[in-house]
N, C-alpha and C positions, 0 to 999 in steps of 0.2 A: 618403564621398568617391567619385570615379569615376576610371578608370585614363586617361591620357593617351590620345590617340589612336592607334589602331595598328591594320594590316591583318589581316586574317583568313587563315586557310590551311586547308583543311580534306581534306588528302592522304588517299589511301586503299589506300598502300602503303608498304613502309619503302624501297624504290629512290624513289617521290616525296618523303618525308618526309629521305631522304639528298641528292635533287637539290638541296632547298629550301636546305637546310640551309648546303649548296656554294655557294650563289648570294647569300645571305643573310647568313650567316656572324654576325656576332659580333649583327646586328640583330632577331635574332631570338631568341623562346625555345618552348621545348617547353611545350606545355598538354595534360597525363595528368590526372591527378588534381585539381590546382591551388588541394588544399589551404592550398599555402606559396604560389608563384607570385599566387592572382590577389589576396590580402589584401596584399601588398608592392604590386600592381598600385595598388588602389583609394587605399591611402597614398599612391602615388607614389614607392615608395621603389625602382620597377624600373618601368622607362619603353621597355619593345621596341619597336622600330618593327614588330615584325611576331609575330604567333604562330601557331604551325603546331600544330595541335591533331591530335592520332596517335588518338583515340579512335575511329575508323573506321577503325583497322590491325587487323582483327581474327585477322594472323597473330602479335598479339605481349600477347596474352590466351591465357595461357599458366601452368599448372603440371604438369610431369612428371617423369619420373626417367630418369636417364638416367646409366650408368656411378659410380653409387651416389652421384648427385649430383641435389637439387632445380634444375630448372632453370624460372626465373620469370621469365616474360617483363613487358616493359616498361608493360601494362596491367592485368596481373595486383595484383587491388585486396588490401587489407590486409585486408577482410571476408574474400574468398576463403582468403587463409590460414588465418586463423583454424576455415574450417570445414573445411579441406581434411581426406579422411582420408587421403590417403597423406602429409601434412604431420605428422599425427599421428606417423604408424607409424614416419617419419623420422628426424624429427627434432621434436620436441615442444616441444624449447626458445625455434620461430622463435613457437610458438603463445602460448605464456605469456607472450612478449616483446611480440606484436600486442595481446593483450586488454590491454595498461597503454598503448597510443599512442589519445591522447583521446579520444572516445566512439563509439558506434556508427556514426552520420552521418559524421564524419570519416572513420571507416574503410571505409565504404558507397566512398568515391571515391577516399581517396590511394591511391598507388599503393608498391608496392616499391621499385621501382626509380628513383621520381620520389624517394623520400628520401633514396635513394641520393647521387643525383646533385645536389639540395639541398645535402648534408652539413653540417647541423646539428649543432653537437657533441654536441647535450643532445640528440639523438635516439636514437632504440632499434634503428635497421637500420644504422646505419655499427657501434655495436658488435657487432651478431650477426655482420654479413661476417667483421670482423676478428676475433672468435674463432672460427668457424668455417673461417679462410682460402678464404675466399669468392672467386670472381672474378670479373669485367665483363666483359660482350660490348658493343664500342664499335664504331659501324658508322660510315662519313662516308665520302668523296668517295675516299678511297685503298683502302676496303675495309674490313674486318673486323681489330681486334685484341683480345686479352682479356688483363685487365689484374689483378692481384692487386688485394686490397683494401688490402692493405698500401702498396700503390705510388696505388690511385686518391685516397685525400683527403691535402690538400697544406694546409689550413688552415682556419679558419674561414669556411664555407660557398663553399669553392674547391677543386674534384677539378682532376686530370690531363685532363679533360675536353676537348677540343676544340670552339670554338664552331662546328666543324661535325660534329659525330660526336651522334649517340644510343645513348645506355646499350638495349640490343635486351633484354639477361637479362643475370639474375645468375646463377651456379652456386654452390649450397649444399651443402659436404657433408654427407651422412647422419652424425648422429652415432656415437660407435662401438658397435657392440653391447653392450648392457648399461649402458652409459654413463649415468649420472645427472647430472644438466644442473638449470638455476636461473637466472630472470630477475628480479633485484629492482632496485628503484628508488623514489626519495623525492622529492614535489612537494607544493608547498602546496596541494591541490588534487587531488582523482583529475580526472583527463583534460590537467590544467595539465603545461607542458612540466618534464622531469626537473629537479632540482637537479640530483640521481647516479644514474647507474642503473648496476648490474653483472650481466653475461652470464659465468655459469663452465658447466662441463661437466667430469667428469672419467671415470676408469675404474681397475679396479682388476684386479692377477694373481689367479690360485687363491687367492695365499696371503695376499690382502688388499693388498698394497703398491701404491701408486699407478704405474699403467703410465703415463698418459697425463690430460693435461687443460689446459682454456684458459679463462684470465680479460682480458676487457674491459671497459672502462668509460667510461660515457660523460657529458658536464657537467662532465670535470676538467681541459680543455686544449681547443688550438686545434683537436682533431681528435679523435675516439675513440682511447683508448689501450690497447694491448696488454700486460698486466703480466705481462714475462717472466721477471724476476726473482722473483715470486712463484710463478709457474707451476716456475722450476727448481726452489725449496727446496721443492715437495710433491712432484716426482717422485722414486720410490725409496725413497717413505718412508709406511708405514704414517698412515691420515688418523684422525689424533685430534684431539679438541676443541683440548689444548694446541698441536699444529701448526697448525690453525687461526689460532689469536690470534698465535702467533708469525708467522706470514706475512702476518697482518693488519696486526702491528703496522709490518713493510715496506712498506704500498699508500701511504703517504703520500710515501714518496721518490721514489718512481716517478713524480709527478706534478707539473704545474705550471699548476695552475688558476690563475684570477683572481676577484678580487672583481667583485661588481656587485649593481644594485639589489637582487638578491632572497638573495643569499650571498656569504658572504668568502669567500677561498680557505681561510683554517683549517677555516672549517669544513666546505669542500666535502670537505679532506682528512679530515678524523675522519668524517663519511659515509659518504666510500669504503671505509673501514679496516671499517669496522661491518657494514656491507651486504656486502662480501665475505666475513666473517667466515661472518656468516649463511646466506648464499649458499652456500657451502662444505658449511655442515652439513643446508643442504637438499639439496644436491646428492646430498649422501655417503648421504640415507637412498634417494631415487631410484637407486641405482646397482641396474641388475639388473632394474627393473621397466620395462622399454619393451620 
């Protein structure tokens, strides 16, 4: 199929790309990556009257560090990450999380910040923010805000977004020193999008006992979800196999997925239970080696 008809824009600054945006408003969309955007296009199933293509913004191709935070601008592609070394030395977990988002070619062009703003639930970057407490740089006609990640997704494939503002970067923080982190997730298919996928990280004192750590997960709700009640019952508490399973046996309450063609919500819930389990005890052997 071919996309509806609609104008081109082809800015080559973010003040032109915020003008447009101002002027334009709800009839327009952002063309970065357009991995998601131009296949919804060709279906029909998103009909712009106008798209402003930022791929000739080349001050927002971008990854650096900056106050012990990644900071990734809005063309900055998924390939990049994955090769990035200061992405390594970082934070490793955004890396392991990029090599399971579908195949080479895909990630040759989507962008970071484009899946961001997408906010697919079954994606792999609304969960990295939200365990990472990631936040957005939102640029439009009023200026500059940056927005937690906790605050920007509002539901199924709807942020806090303004149809006239552009996601500019994210800021990622560096995991903690020492810190042992773990990206798993289950699809019928390697490259096919998640069933479940879960993002952990944790850390531990001298004396072993769990100082610090974050579990998210993504495929089980209207938004990526933050499992904070699991997160409370490992803190302060030595990480054993049996805490494990005990905290696993909790990720199902935490959650309120739905069924559809490819999973029930049961069983997206025993996935999640499984995969954090797992996750946990990958994490727990990484602690110490970054």
């Amino acid at each position: 199929m071919k996309p509806a008809p609609f104008q081109y824009h082809d800015p080559r600054t973010v003040d032109e790309v915020v003008s447009l945006l101002g002027r334009l408003g709800g009839d327009a969309k952002i063309l970065a990556g357009g991995q998601s955007l131009v296949p919804l296009m060709n279906f029909r199933l998103a009909r712009p009257r106008h798209l402003v293509d930022i791929n000739k913004v080349s001050s927002l191709e971008h990854i650096r560090e900056e106050d012990h935070h990644l900071v990734i601008g809005a063309l900055a592609r998924q390939r990049m990450i994955e090769f990035s070394e200061l992405v390594h030395r970082k934070n490793p977990l955004l890396i392991e999380a990029c090599q399971q988002i579908g195949h080479p070619a895909i990630r040759n062009r989507g962008t970071v910040c484009g899946s961001l703003a997408h906010a697919d639930p079954a994606a792999e970057w609304p969960a990295l923010a939200l365990v990472m407490d990631a936040s957005l740089v939102l640029q439009g006609p009023e200026g500059q805000r940056r927005v937690p990640a906790s605050d920007f997704f509002v539901s199924y494939f709807t942020t806090c977004l303004d149809p006239r503002e552009l996601v500019v970067e994210v800021h990622v923080p560096d995991l903690p020193p020492g810190a042992g982190s773990c990206f798993l997730e289950v699809s019928r298919r390697h490259g096919d999008f998640a069933l479940v996928g879960a993002a952990v990280w944790l850390t531990v004192d001298p004396s072993g006992i769990c100082a610090d750590c974050g579990i998210a997960l993504a495929g089980v709700a209207a938004c990526a979800v933050r499992a904070r009640a699991a997160e409370q019952r490992l803190k302060g508490e030595r990480l054993t196999d049996s805490l494990f399973a005990e905290v696993a046996r909790g990720i199902p309450d935490e959650l309120d997925p739905t069924s559809d063609l490819h999973a029930s919500a049961d069983y997206r819930r025993i996935v999640a239970a499984e995969i954090v389990r797992r996750a946990l005890g990958i994490a727990r052997q990484r602690i110490g080696k970054i």
